[in-house]
C-alpha atoms as one frame of an Amber mdcrd trajectory, in Angstrom:
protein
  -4.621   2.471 -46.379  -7.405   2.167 -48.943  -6.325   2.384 -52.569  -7.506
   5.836 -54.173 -10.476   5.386 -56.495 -10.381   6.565 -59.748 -11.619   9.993
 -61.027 -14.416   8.829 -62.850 -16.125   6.858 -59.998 -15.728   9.248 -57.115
 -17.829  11.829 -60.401 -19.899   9.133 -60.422 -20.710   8.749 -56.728 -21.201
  12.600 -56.591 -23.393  12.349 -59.230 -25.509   9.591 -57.745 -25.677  10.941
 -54.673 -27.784  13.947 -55.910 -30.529  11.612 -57.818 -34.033  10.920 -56.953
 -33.501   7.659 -59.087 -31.985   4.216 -57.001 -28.457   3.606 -58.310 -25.343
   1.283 -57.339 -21.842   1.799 -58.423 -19.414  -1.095 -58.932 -15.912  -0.942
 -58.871 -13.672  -2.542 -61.894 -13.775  -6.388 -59.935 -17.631  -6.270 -58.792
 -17.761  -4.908 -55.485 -20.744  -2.515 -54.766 -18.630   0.807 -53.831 -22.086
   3.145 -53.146 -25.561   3.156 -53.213 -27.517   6.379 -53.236 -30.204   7.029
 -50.700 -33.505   6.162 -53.065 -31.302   2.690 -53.095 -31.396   1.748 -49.410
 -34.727   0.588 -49.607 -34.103  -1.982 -52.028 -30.472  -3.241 -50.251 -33.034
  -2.677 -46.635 -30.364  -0.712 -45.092 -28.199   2.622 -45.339 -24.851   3.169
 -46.869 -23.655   4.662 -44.041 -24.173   1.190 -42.177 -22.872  -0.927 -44.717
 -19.825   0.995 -46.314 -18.555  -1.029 -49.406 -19.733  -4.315 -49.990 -17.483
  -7.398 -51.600 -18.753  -9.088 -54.424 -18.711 -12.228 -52.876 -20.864 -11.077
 -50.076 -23.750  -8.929 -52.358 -24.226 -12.374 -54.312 -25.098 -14.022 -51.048
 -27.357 -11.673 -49.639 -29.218 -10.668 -53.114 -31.177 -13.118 -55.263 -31.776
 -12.119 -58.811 -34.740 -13.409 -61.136 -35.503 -12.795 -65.211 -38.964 -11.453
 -65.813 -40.044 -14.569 -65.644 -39.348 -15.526 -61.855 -36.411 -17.588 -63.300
 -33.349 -17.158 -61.147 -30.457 -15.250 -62.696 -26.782 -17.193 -62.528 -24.432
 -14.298 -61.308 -22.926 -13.937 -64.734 -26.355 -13.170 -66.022 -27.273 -10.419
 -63.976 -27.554  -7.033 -65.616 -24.765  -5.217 -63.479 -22.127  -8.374 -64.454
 -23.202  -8.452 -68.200 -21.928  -4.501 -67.981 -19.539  -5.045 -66.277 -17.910
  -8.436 -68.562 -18.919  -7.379 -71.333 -18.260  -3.925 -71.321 -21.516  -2.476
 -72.729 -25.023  -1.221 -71.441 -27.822  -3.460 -70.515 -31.753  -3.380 -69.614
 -33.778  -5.704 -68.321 -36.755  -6.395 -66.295 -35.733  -8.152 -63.216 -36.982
  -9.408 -59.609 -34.803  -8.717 -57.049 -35.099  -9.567 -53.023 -32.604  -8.939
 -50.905 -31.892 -10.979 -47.202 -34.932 -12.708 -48.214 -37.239  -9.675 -48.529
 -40.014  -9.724 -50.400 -39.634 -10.335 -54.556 -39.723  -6.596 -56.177 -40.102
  -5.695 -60.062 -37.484  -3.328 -61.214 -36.483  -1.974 -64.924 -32.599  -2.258
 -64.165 -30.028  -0.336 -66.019 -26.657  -0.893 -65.755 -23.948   1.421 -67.625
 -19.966   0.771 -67.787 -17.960   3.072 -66.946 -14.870   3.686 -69.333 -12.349
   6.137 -69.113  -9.274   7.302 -71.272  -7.787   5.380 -73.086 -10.864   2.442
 -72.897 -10.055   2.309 -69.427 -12.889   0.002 -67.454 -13.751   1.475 -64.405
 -17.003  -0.214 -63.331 -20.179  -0.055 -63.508 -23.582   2.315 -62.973 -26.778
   0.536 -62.014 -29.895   2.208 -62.254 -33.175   0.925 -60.791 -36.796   1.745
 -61.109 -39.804  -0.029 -59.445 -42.492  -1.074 -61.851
């Protein structure tokens, strides 16, 4: 049986699943636990197919570049940076994903803390530019 997830990420999902912007949600160790629709596109397939995705297998299937076509190191991708360091981040990035096509994104990514400084994990956004 699954282990329950905590309040503030299923309010999260909920709340992602009613925006017209592309976001991911990360659990506490990595793992992409939802992506809203306007996100499929970018992952080139539908949550409903995929479910959640380990961390391990999201940095094999998505490549990750600076603004200057430089390819991020996993620890220096916006999403981890949140996530490690516990604290917002924005950056221009290129992303392709099962070697897609490169894409230009303005990529937020937000922790998510609850009571008591409790790290939950992390909301993405993404925007095409």
């Amino acid at each position: 049986m699954p282990l329950a997830k905590p309040i503030q990420l299923i309010l999260a999902r909920q709340l992602a699943s009613g925006m017209a912007t592309a976001i991911m949600l990360f659990d506490a160790q990595g793992n992409l636990v939802f992506y809203n629709e306007p996100a499929e596109p970018i992952l080139n397939t539908r949550f409903d197919e995929t479910g959640e995705i380990k961390v391990d297998d999201l940095l094999r299937v998505v490549s990750v570049a600076d603004e200057n076509r430089e390819l991020l190191s996993p620890e220096d991708r916006p999403g981890r940076v949140a996530r490690l360091e516990r604290r917002p981040i924005t950056q221009t990035i290129w992303m392709s994903c099962n070697d897609s096509a490169w894409r230009r994104f303005q990529a937020t990514a937000v922790p998510i803390i609850g009571e008591q400084a409790e790290f939950h994990g992390v909301m993405h956004f993404f925007w095409e530019i």
